[in-house]
Structures are given as structure tokens and as C-alpha cells.
N, C-alpha and C positions, 0 to 999 in steps of 0.2 A: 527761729528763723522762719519765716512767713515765704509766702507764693511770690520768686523774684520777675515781676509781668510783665516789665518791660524787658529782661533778658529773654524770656520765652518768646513774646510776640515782640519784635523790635519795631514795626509798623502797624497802622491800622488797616492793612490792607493783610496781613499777615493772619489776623486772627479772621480777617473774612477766609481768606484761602483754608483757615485752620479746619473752620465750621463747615464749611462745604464740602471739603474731602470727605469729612466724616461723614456728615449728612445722605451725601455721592455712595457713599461707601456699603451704609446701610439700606438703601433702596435698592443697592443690586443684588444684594443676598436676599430679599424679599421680591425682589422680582424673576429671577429666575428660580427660586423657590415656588411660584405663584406659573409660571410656565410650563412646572413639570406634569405629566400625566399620573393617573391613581399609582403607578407603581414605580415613582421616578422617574421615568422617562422619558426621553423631549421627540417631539412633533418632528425639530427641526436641526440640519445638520450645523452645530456647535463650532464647529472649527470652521465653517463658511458665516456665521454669524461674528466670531472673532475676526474674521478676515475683513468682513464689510465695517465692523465696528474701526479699525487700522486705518482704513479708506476715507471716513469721516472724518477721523483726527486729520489724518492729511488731508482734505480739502479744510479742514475748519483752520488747522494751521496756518496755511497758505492763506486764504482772507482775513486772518488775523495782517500778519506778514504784511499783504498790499492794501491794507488801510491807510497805511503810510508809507509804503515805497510803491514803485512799479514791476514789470513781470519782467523787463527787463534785471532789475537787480537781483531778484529771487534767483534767475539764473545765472546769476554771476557770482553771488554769492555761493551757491551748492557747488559750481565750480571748485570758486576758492579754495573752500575748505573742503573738499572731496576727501581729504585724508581722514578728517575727523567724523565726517560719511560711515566712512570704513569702520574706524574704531565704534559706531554704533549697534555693528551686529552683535557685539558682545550682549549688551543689554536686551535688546532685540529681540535674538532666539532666546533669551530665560525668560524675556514678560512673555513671546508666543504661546513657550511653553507651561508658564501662569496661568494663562489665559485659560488655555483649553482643560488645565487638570482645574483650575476653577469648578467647571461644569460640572467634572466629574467627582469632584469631590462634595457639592452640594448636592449629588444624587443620593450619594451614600451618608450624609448627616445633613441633621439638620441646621440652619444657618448660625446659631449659638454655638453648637459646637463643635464647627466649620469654623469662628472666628480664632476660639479658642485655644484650639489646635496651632491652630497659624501661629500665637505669639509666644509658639518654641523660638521663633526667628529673632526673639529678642537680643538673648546670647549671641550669637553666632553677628547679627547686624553689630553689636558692640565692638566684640572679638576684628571684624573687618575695618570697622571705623578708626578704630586704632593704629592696624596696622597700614591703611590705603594713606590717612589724614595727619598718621602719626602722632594723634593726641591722646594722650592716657589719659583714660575716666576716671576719676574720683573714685573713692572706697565709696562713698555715698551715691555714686552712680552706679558701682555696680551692686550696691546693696537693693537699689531696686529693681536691675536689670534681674537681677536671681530671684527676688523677691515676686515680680512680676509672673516669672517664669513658674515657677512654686505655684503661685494662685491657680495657674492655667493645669497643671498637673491634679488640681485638687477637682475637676472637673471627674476626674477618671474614678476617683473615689467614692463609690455606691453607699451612702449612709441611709439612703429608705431603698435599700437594694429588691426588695416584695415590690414597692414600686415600679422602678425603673422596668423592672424583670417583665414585667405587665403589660405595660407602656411599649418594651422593644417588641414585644410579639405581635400588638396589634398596631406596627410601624414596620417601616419595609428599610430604616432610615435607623443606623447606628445613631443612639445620644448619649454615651456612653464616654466617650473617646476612643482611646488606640485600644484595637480587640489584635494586635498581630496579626495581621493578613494585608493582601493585596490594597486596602484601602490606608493601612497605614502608610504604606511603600508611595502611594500617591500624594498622602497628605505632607510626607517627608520632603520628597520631593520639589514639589510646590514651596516649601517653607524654604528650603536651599534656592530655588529660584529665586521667591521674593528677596533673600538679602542679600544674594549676589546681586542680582539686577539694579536693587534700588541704590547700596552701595557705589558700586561701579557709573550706574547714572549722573549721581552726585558729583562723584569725583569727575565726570565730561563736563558737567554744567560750571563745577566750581573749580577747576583745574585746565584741564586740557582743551574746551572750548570755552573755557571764560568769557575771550574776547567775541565768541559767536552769536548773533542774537537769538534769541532762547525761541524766538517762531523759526529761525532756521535747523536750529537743532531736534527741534518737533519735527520738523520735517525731515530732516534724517532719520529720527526715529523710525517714522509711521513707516516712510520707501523701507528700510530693513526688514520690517514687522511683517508689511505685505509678501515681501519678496519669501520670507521664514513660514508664512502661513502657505502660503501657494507649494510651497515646497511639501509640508505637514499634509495638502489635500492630496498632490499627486501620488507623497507614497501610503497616501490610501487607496489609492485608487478610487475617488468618488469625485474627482473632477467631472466627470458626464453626468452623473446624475444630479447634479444642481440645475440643471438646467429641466428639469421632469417637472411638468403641471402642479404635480403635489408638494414635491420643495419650493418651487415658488412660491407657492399661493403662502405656507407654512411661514415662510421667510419674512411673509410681510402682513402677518398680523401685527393687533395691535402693541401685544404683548412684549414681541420680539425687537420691533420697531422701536419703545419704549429701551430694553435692553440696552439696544444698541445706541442709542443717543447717551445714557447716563453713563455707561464704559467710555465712551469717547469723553464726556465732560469728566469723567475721574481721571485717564491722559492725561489731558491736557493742565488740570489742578494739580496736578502731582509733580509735575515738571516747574511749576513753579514753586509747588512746597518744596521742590528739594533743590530749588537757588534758591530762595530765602530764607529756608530753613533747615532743614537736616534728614537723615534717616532715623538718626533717633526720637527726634518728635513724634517723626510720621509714624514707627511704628507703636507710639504710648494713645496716639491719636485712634489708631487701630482696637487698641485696647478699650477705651473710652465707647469704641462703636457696641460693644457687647453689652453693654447695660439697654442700650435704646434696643439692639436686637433683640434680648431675651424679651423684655417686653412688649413690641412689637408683634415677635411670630405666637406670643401668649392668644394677644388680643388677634391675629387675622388666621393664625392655622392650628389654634388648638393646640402649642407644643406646651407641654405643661414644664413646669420650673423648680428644680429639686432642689432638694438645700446644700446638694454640693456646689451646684449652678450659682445660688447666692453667695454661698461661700467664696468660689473661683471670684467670684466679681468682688467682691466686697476687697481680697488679698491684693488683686488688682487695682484697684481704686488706692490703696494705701502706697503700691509702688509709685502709682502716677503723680500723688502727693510729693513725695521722696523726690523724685526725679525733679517735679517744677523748684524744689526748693535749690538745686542747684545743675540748673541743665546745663546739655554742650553746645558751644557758641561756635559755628564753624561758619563764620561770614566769607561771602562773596570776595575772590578774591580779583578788585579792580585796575583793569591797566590804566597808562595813560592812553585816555584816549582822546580823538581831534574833531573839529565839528561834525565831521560827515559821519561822526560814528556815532553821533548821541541821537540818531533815527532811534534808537532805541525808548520809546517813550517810558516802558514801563520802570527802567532805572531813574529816571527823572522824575517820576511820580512816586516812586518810592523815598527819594531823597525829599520831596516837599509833606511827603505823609507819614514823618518820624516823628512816634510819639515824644 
């Protein structure tokens, strides 16, 4: 049985969103990588950079939005559906709190295996897909979903251990994986986030706001995310000091500025890979990014590449085989809808751009 490619990407505009997420995906582990100081450490305050990065999506959303309606509708709309508003904090506070253990988790490794790590979420995203979508996976789906999961486990396994052992000491930066400590409790953390959040996202896009246009539900999103982050600064206490000369100036280099634009275009890609497509893609999509990163941080930071490294990806690469040959189909489920609701251009472009 061969790669079924029109079940995987059902549009051509699908496999663009495919490539970009990825793309998106891997320049931000390489740029905030590239931001930290000699000893991991950032210039700039991370949870006001998540916060401005929110603020972008919501304005990018919003001129999405009035490219074809007016400001009047935008407000009538968020009215409308003010309920489904609400049910966005859910999502909301887990990607905040993504966001900001993101950082702190690319302090403590390096961006390979930071991804790595991540796609423990594989399981646990299946496990939820099931139960939220109520479609039982294939023995052949979850043979790669465990399979996948395995590869990423083999990361942890030291086969040039003299190596590695070398490499950690003159590194400030676990490459290792989980050592039991306080970094794994973050890395955990974060992975339960990602598949609650993206799960639950899916299930508002593809369920519960169905009928809502996908730039208005961006815009739920973003007003939550803000309102969840501004929360995250006060009980820091470092709301006053953003406004100090030096976090300023820090905020808007170029580096950060950079950051902050490719986190608001992964938002925004994501919310449409998960109406068009799934969580389970998104996260084998995930997987797929660790081959360009381990090469990637090779050639721009010196991170050198062990043979369990190769291994871990190479295990991975056969799940993601496995999986294309029989993925899950969780289409868009469409109302009737009346003229005044087909504003919506991008289902109409997608209907004329079926392979």
C-alpha cells in the first residue's frame, strides 16, 4: 500500500499550509536559539515578547477579517458569538502557557532535542482525538503513533556515551533528554499543554464554532491569549519594568522583532491546519521538522549529531511512513449555510482547489 496523497492533503492549498507550518516551525527553534546569551539566557522579558507576539495575531487576524467585511461586522460578529469567546480560554491559557515554557525550555536543550522531547504528545494527542472526535484509530495508526513515540525515546539512549559526556560539559544545554529534574517537569508540562490545546482547538474550529469564520475565531483566540498573558506578567510582578529604557530598547531588536512576526505567522497556520486538517498530522508534521533542525543547528551552532540523534529520526521517519499510508480523515463539519455567510472566501477557494 503506497502514500494515500490525496487523503493526507485533500487540497492544494493544504499541502502549502503543510510546508509552512513546518518551515514556521523550524526557524523559531533556530531563532530563539540564536537570541540567547553565552549562558542561555535572554536579554529580553519572554512573557512580554509572547504577549506582543498575541497582539500581532490579533491585529493580523482582524485585517484578514476586513479585507472583506467591514468593522462594523467584526463587531457584531464577536458579539454573536460571545459564548464561543468564552469557550476560547480553554485553549488560550494552555498555548500562553506553551508559549512561555517554550523559552524556557530551549534554554535548557538544545532545539533537537527540544523537538524531540515534544513528540511524547503523540500518544496522549491520539488518546484525546478519540475520545473528544470519537473515532477509533486503526491498529496501523496506532502502530505508528507508539512507534513514533519509541524513536523519540531512543534520543535518550547514550551509544557514544565518552561522547555525549564531553559535549554536555562544555554545554550549559541538556542534549541528552529527560535527566529527572525540574526541566523535565517543564518539558512534561508543555507536551500536556500542546495536546490539550491543539485537540480542544480542533474540536472549536471543527465542532462547536463550525458555523464561525475562522478570522473570527482568531480573534477570540488572540483577546484570550492577551487577557491569559497580562495575567502571567502581573503575577510576576514585572508589569512596571517593561516600560525601563533597557527592556525597551531589548524588545525591539532585530532578533526579537524577527521572533515575534514567525510565532504570530505559526498562529495563524495552525488554526487553519487544524480546519483543514487535524492534530494528528500536525503533530507527525512536528516530527518531520527534526530532521531539518538537527541539520540546521549542525551547520549554524555547532550542535553536533550522535547516532542515537540519527537513530531517533530515522524510527521517526518510518512512523510517518506508516501513518501516511493510512491517516485520519476528520473533515470540516459544514452547515447549511445562506448567502450572506459564504463572506467566508477561504471555504470557497478551497472547494474550487480540490485536487
Amino acid at each position: 500500500m503506497g502514500v494515500i496523497w490525496r487523503e493526507l492533503f485533500p487540497t492544494k492549498l493544504s499541502i502549502f499550509i503543510f510546508f509552512g507550518y513546518m518551515s514556521l516551525f523550524v526557524c523559531q527553534g533556530l531563532l530563539v536559539t540564536y537570541s540567547q546569551e553565552s549562558n542561555s539566557s535572554y536579554k529580553y522579558n519572554t512573557v512580554v515578547v509572547v504577549l506582543l507576539t498575541e497582539v500581532t495575531k490579533l491585529f493580523t487576524s482582524c485585517l484578514f477579517y476586513l479585507k472583506d467585511n467591514n468593522f462594523k461586522s467584526l463587531l457584531y460578529n464577536i458579539k454573536k458569538d460571545s459564548n464561543i469567546l468564552l469557550l476560547y480560554f480553554v485553549p488560550a491559557f494552555l498555548y500562553c502557557l506553551y508559549n512561555n515554557l517554550a523559552f524556557i525550555n530551549l534554554s535548557r536543550f538544545d532545539p533537537t532535542t527540544y523537538y524531540l522531547l515534544l513528540q511524547f504528545r503523540v500518544v496522549i494527542t491520539g488518546f484525546l482525538f478519540q475520545v473528544i472526535f470519537k473515532k477509533n484509530l486503526s491498529k496501523r495508526q496506532w502502530m505508528s503513533l507508539v512507534l513514533l513515540t519509541a524513536g523519540c525515546m531512543l534520543k535518550q539512549i547514550h551509544i557514544n556515551e565518552p561522547e555525549v559526556a564531553e559535549s554536555s560539559k562544555a554545554s550549559s544545554k541538556n542534549m541528552n533528554g529527560f535527566d529527572f529534574s525540574l526541566s523535565a517537569v517543564f518539558i512534561l508540562a508543555q507536551t500536556v499543554c500542546s495536546c490539550l490545546a491543539g485537540v480542544y482547538n480542533e474540536y472549536l474550529l471543527k465542532d462547536k464554532g463550525v458555523d464561525v469564520n475562522i478570522f473570527i475565531q482568531n480573534v477570540f483566540m488572540y483577546i484570550d491569549s492577551i487577557v491569559c498573558n497580562i495575567v502571567v506578567l502581573i503575577m510576576q510582578g514585572d508589569v512596571q519594568t517593561i516600560f525601563y529604557k533597557q527592556n525597551l530598547t531589548s524588545l525591539f531588536s532585530l532578533n526579537v522583532i524577527l521572533i515575534i512576526i514567525n510565532n504570530s505567522a505559526i498562529g495563524i497556520i495552525t488554526s487553519f491546519f487544524l480546519k483543514y486538517m487535524n492534530s494528528i498530522l500536525k503533530t507527525f508534521a512536528s516530527a518531520i521538522e527534526l530532521m531539518f533542525t538537527a541539520v540546521l543547528c549542525y551547520f549554524l551552532f555547532a550542535i553536533p549529531i550522535y547516532i542515537n540523534t540519527i537513530l531517533a529520526i530515522s524510527v521517526v521517519s518510518i512512523a510517518i511512513y506508516l501513518y501516511s499510508q493510512n491517516p485520519v480523515l476528520n473533515m470540516v463539519k459544514r452547515p447549511v449555510v445562506n448567502t450572506s455567510e459564504r463572506e467566508n472566501f477561504l471555504d470557497e477557494e478551497l472547494d474550487m482547489e480540490e485536487v
